[in-house]
C-alpha beads as a LAMMPS data file, in Angstrom:
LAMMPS data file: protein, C-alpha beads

153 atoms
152 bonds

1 atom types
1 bond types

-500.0 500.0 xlo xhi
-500.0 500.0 ylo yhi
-500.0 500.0 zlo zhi

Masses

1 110.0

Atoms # bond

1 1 1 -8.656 0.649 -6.770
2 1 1 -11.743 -0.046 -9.043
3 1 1 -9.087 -0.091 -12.202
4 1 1 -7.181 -2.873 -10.132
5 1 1 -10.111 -4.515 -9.272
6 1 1 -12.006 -4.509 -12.523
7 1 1 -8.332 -5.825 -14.216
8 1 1 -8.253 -8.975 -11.666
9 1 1 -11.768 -9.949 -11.033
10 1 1 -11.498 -8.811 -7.502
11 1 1 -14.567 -9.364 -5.365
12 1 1 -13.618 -6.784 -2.671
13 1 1 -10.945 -4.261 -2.458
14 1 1 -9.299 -1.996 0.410
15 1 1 -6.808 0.683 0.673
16 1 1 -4.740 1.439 4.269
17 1 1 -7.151 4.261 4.559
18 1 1 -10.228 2.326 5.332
19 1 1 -11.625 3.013 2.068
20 1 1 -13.355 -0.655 1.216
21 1 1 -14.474 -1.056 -2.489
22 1 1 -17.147 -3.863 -3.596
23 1 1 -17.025 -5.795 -6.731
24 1 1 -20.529 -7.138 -6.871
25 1 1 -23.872 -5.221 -6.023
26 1 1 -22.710 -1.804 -6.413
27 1 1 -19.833 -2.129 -8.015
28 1 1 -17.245 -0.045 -6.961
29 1 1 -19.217 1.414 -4.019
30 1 1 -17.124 2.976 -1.152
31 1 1 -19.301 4.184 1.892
32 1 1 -18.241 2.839 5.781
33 1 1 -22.017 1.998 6.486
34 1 1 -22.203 -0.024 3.521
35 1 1 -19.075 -1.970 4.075
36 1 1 -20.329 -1.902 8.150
37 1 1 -23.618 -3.557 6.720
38 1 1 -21.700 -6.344 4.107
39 1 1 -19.494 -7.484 6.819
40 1 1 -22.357 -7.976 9.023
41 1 1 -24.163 -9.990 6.301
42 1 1 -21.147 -12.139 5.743
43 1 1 -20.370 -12.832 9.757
44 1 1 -24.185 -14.040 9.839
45 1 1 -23.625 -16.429 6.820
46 1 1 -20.209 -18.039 8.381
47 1 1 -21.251 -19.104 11.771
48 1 1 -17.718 -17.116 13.199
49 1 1 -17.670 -14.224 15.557
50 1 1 -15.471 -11.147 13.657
51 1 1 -12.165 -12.112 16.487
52 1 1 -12.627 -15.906 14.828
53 1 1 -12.201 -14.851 11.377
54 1 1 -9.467 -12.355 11.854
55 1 1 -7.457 -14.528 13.622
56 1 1 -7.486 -17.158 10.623
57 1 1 -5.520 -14.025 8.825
58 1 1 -1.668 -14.054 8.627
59 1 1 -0.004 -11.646 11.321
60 1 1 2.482 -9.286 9.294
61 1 1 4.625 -6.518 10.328
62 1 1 4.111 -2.821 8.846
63 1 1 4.491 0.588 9.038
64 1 1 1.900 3.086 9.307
65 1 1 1.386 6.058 6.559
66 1 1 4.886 7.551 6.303
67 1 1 5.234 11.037 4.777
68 1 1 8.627 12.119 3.971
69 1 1 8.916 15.813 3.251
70 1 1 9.473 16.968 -0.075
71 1 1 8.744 20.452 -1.736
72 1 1 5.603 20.772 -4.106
73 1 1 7.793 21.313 -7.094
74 1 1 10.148 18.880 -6.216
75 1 1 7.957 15.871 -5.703
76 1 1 6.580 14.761 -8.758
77 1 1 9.926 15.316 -10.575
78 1 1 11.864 12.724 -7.347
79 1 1 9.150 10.217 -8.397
80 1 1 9.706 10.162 -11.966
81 1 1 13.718 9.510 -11.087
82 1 1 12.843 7.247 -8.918
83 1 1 10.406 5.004 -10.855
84 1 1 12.976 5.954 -13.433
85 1 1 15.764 4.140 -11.948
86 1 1 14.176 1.571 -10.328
87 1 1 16.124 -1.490 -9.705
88 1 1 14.927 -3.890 -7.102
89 1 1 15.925 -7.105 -8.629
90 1 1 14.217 -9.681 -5.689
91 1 1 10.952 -7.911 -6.341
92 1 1 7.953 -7.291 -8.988
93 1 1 7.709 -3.764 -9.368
94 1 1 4.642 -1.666 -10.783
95 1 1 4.409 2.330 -11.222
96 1 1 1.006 2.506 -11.782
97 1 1 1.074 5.389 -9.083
98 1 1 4.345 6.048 -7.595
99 1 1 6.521 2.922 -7.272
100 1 1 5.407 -0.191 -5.579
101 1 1 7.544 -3.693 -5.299
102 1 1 6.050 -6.468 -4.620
103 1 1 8.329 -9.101 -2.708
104 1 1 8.450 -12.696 -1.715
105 1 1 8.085 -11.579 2.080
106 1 1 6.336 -8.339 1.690
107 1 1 6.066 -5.278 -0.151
108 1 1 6.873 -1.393 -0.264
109 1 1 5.403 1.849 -1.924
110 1 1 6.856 4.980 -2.223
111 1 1 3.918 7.700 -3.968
112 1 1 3.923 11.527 -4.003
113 1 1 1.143 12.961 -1.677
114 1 1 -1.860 14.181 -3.107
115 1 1 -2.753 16.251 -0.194
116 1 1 0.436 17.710 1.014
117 1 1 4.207 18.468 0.369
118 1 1 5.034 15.424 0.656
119 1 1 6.083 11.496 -0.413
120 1 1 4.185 8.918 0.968
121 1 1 5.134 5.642 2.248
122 1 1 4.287 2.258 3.817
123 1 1 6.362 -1.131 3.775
124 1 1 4.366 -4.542 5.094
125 1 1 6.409 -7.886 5.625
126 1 1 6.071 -11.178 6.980
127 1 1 8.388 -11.002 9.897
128 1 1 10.602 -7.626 11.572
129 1 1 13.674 -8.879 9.838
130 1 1 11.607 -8.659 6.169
131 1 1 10.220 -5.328 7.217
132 1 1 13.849 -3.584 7.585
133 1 1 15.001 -5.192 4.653
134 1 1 12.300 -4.124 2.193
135 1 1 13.005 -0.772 3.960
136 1 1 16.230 -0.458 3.578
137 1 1 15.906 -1.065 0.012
138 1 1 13.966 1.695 -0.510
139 1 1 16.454 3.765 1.558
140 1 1 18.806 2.976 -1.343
141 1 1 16.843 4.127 -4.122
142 1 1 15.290 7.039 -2.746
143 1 1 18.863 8.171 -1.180
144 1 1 20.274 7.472 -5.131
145 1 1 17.431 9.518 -6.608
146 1 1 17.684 11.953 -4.023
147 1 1 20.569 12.245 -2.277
148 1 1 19.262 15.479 0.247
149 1 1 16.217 13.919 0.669
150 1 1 15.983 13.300 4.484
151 1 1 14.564 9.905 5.329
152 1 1 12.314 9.381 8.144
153 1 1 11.949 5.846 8.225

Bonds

1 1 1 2
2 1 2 3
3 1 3 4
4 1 4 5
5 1 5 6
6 1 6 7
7 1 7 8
8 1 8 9
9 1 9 10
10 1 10 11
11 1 11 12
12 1 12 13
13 1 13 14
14 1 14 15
15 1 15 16
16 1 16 17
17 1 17 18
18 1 18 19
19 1 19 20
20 1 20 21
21 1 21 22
22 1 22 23
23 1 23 24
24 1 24 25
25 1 25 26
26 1 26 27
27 1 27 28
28 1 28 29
29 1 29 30
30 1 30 31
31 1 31 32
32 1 32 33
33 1 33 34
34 1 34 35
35 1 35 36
36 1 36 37
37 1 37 38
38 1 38 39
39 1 39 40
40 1 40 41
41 1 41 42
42 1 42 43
43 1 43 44
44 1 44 45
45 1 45 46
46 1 46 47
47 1 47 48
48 1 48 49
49 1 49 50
50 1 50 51
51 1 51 52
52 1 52 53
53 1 53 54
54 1 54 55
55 1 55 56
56 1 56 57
57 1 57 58
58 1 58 59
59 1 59 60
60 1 60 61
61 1 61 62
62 1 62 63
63 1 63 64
64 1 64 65
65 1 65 66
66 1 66 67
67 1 67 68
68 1 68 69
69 1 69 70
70 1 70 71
71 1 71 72
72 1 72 73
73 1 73 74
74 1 74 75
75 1 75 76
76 1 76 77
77 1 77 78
78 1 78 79
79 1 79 80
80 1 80 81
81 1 81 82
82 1 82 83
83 1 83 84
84 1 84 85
85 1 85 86
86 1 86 87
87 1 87 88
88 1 88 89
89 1 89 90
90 1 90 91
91 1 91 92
92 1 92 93
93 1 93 94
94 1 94 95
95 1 95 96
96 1 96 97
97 1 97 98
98 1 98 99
99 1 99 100
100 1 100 101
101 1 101 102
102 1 102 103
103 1 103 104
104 1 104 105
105 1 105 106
106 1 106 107
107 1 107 108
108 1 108 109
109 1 109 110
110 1 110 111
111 1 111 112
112 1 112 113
113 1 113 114
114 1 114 115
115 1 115 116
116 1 116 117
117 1 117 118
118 1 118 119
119 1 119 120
120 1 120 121
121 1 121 122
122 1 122 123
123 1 123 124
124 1 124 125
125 1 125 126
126 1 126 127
127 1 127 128
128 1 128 129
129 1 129 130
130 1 130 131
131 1 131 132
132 1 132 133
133 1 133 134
134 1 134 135
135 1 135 136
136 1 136 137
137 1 137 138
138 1 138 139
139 1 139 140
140 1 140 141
141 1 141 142
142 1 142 143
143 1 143 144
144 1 144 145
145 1 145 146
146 1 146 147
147 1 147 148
148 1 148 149
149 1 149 150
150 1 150 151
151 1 151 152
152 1 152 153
């Protein structure tokens, strides 16, 4: 997240996890009472209760963390196939860390798990209909790199 942030000029950055990453004073720091203590310093500036401003924020449709079972030695080997092979023509795709396409409606990532035997996924879209799509594509890939793998999503 820093990398990404440091390459784009980002001010703030946030993973699915709750892990919130600041781009100016501290650069970089991640700690829940610090982020608790920002937002409260921005809220004060803005004149908006927290509901306000988070209902000015587009409502999407997503999964949560998926984790698809895979075999230690089988998972980093799947992901190299699959970023390998990757062909998802209506979307930008980057494999800085596992494979992640970036679509008009919404986006997908497939990674292997750092903490288990595992692949990890989430899909976000704009609308239910966008949501299965991007999901099916991924069924299609990971099914072509993998055709035992069983899919839980």
């Amino acid at each position: 997240m820093k990398e990404k942030m440091a390459e784009t000029g980002a001010l703030l950055g946030g993973e699915f996890s709750g892990h919130m990453f600041f781009g100016e004073r501290w650069y970089g720091f991640d700690d829940g009472m610090y982020a608790a203590g920002r937002l409260a310093e921005i809220l004060s500036t803005q004149g908006n209760s927290l509901d306000e401003v988070l209902d000015t924020f587009p409502a999407t449709f997503n999964t949560p963390e998926i984790l698809i079972p895979v075999p230690e030695e089988r998972k980093f080997p799947l992901m190299e196939r699959l970023t390998g092979s990757a062909d998802f023509p209506a979307g930008k795709v980057n494999t800085l860390d596992g494979i992640r396409v970036d679509f008009a409606e919404g986006w997908g990532l497939v990674r292997a798990s750092n903490t288990s035997a595992a692949l990890t996924a989430r899909f976000e879209a704009n609308s239910a209909e966008a949501l299965e799509s991007i999901k099916e594509q991924f069924r299609a890939r990971l099914a072509a790199a993998a055709p035992d793998l069983e899919l839980n999503f």
